[in-house]
DSSP file (Angstrom, degrees, kcal/mol; ACC not computed):
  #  RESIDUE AA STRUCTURE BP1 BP2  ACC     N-H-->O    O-->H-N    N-H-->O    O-->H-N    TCO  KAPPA ALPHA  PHI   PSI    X-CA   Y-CA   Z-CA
    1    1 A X              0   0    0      0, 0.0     2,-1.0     0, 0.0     0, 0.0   0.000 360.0 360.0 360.0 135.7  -36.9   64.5 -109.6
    2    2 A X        -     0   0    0      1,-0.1     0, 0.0     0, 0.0     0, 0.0  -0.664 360.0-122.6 -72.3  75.6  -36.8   60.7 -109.3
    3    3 A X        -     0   0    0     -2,-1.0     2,-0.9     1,-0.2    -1,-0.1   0.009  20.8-113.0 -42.5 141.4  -40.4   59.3 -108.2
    4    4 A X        -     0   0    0      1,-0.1    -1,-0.2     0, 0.0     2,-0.1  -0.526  24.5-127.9 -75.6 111.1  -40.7   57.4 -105.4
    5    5 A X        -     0   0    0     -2,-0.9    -1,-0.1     1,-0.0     2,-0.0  -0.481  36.4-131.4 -47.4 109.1  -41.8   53.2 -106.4
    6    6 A X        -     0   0    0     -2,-0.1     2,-0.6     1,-0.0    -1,-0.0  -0.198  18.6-124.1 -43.7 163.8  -45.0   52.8 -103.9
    7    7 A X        -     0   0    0     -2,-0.0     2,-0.2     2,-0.0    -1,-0.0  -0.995  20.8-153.5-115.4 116.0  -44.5   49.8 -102.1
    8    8 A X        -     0   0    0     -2,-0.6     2,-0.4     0, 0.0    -3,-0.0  -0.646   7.7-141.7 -89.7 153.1  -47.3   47.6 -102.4
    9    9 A X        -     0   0    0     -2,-0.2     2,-0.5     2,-0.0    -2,-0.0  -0.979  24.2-123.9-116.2 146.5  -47.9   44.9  -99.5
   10   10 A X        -     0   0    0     -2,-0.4     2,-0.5     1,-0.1     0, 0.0  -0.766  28.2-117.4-102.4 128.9  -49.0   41.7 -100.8
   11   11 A X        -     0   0    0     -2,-0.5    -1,-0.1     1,-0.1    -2,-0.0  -0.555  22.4-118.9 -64.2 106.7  -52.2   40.8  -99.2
   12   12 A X        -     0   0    0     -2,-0.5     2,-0.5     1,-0.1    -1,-0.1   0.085  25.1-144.2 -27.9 149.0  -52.4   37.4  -96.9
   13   13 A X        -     0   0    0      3,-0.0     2,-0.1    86,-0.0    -1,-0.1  -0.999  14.3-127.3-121.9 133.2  -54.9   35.0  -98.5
   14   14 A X        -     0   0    0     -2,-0.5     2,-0.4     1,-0.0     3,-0.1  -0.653  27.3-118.8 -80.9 146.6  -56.8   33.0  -95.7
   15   15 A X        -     0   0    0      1,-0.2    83,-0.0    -2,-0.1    -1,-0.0  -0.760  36.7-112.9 -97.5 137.1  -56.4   29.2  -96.5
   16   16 A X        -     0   0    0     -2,-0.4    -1,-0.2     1,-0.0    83,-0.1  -0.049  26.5-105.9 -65.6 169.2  -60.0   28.0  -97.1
   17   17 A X  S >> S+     0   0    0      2,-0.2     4,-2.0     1,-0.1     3,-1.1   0.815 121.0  61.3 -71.0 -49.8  -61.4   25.6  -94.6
   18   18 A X  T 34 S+     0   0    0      1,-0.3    -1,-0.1     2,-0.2     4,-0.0   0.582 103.3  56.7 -74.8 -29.9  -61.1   22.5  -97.1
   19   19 A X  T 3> S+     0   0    0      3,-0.1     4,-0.7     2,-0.1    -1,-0.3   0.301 106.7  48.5 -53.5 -15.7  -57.0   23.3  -97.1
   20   20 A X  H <> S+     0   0    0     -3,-1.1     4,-1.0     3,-0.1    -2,-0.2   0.632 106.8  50.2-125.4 -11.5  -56.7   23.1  -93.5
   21   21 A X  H  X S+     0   0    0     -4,-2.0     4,-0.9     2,-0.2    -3,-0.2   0.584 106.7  58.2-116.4  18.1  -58.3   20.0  -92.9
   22   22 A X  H  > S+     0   0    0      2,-0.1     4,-1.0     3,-0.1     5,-0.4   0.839 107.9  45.7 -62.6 -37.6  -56.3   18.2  -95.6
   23   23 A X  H >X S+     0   0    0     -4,-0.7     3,-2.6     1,-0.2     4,-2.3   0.983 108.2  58.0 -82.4 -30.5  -53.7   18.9  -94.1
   24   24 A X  H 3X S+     0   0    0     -4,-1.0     4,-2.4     1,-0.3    -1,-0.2   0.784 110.6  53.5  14.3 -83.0  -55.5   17.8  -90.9
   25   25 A X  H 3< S+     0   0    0     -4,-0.9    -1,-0.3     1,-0.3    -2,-0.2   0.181 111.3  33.3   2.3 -63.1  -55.7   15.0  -92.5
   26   26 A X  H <X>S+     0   0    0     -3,-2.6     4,-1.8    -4,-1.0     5,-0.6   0.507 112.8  56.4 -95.4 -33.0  -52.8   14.2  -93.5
   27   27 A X  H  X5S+     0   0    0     -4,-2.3     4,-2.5    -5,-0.4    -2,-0.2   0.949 101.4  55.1 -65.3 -49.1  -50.7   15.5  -90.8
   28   28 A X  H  X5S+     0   0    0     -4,-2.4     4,-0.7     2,-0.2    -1,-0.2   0.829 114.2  40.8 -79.1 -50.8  -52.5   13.4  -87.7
   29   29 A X  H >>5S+     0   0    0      2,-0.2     4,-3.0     1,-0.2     3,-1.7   0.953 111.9  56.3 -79.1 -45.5  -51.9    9.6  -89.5
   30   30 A X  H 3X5S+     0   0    0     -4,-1.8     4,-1.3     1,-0.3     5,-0.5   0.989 111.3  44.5 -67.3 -42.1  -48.2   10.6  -90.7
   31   31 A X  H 3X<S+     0   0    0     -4,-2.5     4,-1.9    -5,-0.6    -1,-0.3   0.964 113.3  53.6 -57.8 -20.9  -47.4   11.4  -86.9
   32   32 A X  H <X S+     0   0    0     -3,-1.7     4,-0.9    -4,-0.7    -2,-0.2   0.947 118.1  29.8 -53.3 -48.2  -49.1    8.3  -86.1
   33   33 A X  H >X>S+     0   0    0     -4,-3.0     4,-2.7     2,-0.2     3,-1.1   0.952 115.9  66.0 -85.6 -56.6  -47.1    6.1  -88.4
   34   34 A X  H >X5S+     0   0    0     -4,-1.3     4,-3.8    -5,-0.5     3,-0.5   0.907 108.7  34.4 -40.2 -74.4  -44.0    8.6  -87.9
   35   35 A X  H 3X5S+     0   0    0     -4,-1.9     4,-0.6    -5,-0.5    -1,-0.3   0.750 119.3  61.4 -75.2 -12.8  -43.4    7.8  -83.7
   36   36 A X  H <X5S+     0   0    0     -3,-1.1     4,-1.1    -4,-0.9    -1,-0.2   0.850 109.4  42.8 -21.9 -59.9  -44.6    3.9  -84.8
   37   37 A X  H <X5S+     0   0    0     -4,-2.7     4,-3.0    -3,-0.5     5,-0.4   0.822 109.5  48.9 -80.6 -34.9  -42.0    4.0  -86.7
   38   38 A X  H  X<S+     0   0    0     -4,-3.8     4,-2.3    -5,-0.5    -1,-0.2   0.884 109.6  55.2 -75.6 -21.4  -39.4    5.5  -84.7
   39   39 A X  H  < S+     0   0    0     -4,-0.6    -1,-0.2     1,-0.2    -2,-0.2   0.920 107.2  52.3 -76.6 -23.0  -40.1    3.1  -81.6
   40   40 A X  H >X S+     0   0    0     -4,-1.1     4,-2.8     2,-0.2     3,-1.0   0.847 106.5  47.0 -91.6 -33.1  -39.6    0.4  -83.5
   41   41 A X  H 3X S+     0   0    0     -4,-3.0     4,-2.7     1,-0.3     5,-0.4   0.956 111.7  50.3 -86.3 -26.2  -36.6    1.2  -84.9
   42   42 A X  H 3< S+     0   0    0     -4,-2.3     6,-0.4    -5,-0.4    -1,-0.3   0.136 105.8  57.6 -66.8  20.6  -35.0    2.2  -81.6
   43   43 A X  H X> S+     0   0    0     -3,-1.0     4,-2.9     3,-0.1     3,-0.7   0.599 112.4  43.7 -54.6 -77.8  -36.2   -1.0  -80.2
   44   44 A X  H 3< S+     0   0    0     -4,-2.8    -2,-0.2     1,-0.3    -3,-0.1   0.889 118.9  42.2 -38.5 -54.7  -34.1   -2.7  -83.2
   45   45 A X  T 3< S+     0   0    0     -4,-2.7    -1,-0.3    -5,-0.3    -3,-0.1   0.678 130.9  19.1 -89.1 -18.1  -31.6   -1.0  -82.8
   46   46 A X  T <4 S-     0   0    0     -3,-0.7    -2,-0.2    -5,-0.4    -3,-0.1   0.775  90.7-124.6-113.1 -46.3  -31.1   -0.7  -78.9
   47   47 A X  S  < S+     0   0    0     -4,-2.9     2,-0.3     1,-0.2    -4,-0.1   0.633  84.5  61.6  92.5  32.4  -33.2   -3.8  -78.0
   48   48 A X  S    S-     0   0    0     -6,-0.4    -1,-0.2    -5,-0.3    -2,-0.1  -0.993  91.6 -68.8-169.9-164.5  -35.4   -1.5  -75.6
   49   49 A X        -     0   0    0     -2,-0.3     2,-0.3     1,-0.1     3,-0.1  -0.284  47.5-103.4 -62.2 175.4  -37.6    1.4  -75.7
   50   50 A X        -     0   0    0      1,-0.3    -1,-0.1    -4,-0.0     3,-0.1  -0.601  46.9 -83.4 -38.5 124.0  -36.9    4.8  -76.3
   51   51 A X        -     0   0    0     -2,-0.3    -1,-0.3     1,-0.1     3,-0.1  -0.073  29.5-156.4 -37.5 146.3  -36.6    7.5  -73.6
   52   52 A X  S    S+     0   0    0      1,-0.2    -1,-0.1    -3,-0.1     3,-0.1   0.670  87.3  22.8-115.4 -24.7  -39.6    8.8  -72.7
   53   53 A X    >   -     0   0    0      1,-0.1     3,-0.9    -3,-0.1    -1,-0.2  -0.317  66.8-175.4-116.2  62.7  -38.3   12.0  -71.5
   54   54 A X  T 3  S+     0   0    0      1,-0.4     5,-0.1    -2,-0.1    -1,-0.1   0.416  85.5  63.6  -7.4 -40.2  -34.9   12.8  -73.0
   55   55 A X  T 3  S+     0   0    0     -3,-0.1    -1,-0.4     9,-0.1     2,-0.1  -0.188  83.4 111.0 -99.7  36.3  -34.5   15.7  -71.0
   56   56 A X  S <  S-     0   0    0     -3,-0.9     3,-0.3     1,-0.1     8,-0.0  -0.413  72.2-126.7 -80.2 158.6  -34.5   13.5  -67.4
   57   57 A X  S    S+     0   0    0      1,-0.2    -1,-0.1    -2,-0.1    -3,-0.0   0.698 109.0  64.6 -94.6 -24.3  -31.7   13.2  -65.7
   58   58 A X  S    S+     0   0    0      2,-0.1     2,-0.5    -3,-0.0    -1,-0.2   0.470  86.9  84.9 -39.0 -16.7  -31.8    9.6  -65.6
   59   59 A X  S    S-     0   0    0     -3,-0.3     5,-0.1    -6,-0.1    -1,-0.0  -0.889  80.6-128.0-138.6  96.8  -31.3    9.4  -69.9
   60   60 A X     >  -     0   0    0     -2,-0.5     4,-2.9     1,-0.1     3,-0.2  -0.033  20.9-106.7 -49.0 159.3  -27.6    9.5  -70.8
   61   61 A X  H  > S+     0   0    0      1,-0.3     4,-3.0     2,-0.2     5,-0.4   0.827 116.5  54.7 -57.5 -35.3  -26.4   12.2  -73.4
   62   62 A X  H  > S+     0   0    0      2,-0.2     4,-1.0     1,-0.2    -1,-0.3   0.891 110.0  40.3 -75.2 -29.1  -26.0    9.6  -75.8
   63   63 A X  H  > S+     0   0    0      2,-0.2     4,-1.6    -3,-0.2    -2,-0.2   0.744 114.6  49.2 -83.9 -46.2  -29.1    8.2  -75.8
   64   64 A X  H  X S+     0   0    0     -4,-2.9     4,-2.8     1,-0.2    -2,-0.2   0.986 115.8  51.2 -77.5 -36.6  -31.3   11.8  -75.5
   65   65 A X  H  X S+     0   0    0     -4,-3.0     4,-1.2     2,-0.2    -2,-0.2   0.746 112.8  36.9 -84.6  -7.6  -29.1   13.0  -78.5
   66   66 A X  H  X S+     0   0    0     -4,-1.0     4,-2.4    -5,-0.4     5,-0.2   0.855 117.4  62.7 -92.1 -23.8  -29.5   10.1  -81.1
   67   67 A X  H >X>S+     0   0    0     -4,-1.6     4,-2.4    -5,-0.2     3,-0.6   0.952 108.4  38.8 -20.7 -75.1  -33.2   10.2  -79.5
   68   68 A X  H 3X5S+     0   0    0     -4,-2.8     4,-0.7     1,-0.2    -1,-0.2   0.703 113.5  51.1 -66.9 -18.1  -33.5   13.5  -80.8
   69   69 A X  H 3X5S+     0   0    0     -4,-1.2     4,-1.1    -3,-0.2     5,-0.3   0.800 114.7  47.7 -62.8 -30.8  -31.7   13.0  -84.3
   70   70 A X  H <X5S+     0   0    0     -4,-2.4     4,-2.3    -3,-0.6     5,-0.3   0.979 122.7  31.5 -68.9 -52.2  -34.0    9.9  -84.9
   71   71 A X  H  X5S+     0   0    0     -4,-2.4     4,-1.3     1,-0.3     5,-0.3   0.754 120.1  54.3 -93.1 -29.1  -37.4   11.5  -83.9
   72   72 A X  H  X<S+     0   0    0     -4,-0.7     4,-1.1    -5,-0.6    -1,-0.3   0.863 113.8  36.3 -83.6 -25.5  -36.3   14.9  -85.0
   73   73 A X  H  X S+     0   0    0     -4,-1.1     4,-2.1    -3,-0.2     5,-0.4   0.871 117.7  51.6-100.9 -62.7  -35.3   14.0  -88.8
   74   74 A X  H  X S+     0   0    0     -4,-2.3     4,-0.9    -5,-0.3    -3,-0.2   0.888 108.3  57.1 -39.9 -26.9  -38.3   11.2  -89.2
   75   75 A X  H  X S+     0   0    0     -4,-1.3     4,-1.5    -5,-0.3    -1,-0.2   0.947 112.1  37.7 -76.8 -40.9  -40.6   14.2  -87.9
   76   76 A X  H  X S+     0   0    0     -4,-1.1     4,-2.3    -5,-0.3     3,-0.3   0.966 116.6  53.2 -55.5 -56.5  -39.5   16.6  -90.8
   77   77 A X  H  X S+     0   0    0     -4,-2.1     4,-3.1     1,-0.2    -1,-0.2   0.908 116.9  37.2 -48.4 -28.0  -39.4   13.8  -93.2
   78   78 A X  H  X S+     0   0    0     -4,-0.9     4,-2.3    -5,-0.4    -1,-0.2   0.808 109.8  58.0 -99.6 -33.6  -42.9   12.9  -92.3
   79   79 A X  H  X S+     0   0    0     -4,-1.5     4,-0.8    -3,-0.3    -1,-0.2   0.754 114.5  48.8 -73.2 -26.6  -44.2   16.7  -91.8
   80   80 A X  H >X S+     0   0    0     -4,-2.3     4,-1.9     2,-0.2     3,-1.6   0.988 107.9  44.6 -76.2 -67.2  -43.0   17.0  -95.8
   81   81 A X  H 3X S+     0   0    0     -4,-3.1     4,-3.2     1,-0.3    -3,-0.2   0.832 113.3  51.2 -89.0 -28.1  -44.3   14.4  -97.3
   82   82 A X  H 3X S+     0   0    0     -4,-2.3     4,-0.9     1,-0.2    -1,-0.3   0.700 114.3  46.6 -65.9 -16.1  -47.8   15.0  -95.5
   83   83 A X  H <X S+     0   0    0     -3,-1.6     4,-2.0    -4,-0.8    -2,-0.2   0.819 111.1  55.2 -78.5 -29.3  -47.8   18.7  -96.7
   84   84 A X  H  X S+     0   0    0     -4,-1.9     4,-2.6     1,-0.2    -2,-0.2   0.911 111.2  38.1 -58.0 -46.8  -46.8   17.5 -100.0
   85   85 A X  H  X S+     0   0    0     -4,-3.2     4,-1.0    -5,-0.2    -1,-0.2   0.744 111.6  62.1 -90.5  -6.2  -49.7   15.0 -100.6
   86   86 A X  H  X S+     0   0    0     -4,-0.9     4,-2.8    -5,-0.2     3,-0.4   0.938 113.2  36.8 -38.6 -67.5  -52.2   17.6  -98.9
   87   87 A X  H  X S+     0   0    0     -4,-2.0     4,-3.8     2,-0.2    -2,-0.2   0.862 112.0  52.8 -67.6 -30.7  -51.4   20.0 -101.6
   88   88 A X  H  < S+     0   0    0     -4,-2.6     4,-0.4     2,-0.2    -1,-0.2   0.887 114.0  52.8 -54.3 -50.7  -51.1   17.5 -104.4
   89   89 A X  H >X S+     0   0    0     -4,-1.0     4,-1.7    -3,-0.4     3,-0.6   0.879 113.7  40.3 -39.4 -69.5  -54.8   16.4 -103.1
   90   90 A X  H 3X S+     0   0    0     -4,-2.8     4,-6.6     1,-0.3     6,-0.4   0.914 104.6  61.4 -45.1 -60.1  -55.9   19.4 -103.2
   91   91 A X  H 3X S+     0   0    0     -4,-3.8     4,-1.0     4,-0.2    -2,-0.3   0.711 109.3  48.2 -43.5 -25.7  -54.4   20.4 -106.3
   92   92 A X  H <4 S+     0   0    0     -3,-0.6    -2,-0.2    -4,-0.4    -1,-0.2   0.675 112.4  49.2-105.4  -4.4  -56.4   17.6 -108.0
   93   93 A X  H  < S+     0   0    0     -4,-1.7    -3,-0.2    -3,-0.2    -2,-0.2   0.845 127.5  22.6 -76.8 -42.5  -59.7   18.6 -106.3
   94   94 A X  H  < S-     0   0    0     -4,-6.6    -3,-0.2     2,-0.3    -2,-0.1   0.623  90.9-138.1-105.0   0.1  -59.6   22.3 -107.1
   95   95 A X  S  < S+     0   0    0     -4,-1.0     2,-0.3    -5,-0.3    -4,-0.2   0.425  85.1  77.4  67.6  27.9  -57.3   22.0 -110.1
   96   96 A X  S    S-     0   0    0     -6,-0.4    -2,-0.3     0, 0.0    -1,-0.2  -0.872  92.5 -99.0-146.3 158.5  -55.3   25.4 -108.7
   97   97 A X        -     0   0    0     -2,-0.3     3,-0.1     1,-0.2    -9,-0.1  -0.373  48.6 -82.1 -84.4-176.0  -52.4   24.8 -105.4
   98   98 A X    >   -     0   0    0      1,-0.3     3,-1.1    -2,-0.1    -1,-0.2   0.036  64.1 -76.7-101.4 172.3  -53.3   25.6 -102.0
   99   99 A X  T 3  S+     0   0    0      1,-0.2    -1,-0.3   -83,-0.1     3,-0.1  -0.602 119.7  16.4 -82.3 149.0  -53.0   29.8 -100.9
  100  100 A X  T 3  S+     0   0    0      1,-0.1     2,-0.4    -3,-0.1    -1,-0.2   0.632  95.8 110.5  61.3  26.6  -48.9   30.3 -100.5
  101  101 A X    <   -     0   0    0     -3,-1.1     2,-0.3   -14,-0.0    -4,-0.2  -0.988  58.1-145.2-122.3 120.1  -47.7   27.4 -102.1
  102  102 A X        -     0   0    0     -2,-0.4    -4,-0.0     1,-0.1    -3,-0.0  -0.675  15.7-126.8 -66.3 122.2  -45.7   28.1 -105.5
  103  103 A X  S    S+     0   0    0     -2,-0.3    -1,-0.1    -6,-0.0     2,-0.0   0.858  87.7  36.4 -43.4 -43.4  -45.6   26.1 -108.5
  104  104 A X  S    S-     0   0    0      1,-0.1     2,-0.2    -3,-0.0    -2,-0.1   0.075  84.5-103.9 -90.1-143.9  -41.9   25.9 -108.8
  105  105 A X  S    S-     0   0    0      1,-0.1    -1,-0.1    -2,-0.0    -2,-0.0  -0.496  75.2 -48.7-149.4 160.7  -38.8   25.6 -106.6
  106  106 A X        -     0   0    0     -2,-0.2    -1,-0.1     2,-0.1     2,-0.1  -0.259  61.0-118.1 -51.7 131.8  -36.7   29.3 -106.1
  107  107 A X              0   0    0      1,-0.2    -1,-0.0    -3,-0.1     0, 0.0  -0.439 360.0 360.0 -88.6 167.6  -35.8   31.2 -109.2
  108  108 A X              0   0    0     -2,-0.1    -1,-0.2     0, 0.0    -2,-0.1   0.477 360.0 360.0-103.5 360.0  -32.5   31.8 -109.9
């Protein structure tokens, strides 16, 4: 008879206190700078503000979807590169990464 492989469950790690307000940290100025940045360039680029509610019925289709493409791909960029230099930061305080972050990229 074949034994049955137990299944182990890999135990959650609580992220220390000192991991969650880098990323604090980081997170709160890159949004700053992040919708800064998007108003300004929908200003340039339209020569007036952004919608402030997209989802109005006042705010044409064209306008609420490149809204949301602008704000929505500058908010990812901006949500990466501030988890990136949280953990990098971290990494150089505690010399080890942050709980659930891997040294490499996906193994093949």
């Amino acid at each position: 008879m074949a034994k049955k492989a137990k299944t182990k469950k890999a135990k959650k790690q609580k992220a220390p206190l000192s991991w969650k307000l880098l990323g604090a940290g980081f997170a709160i100025p890159a949004g700053m700078a992040v919708r800064k940045l998007a108003d300004t360039a929908w200003y340039a680029a339209r020569g007036g503000p952004p919608p402030k509610n997209p989802a109005a019925p006042g705010t044409t289709w064209p306008d609420a979807l490149a809204w949301a493409a602008v704000s929505g791909a500058l908010g990812a960029g901006a949500r990466l590169g501030a988890a990136r230099g949280a953990a990098a930061t971290y990494k150089s305080l505690t010399g080890k990464l942050p709980p659930g972050l891997e040294a490499g990229g996906p193994t093949p």
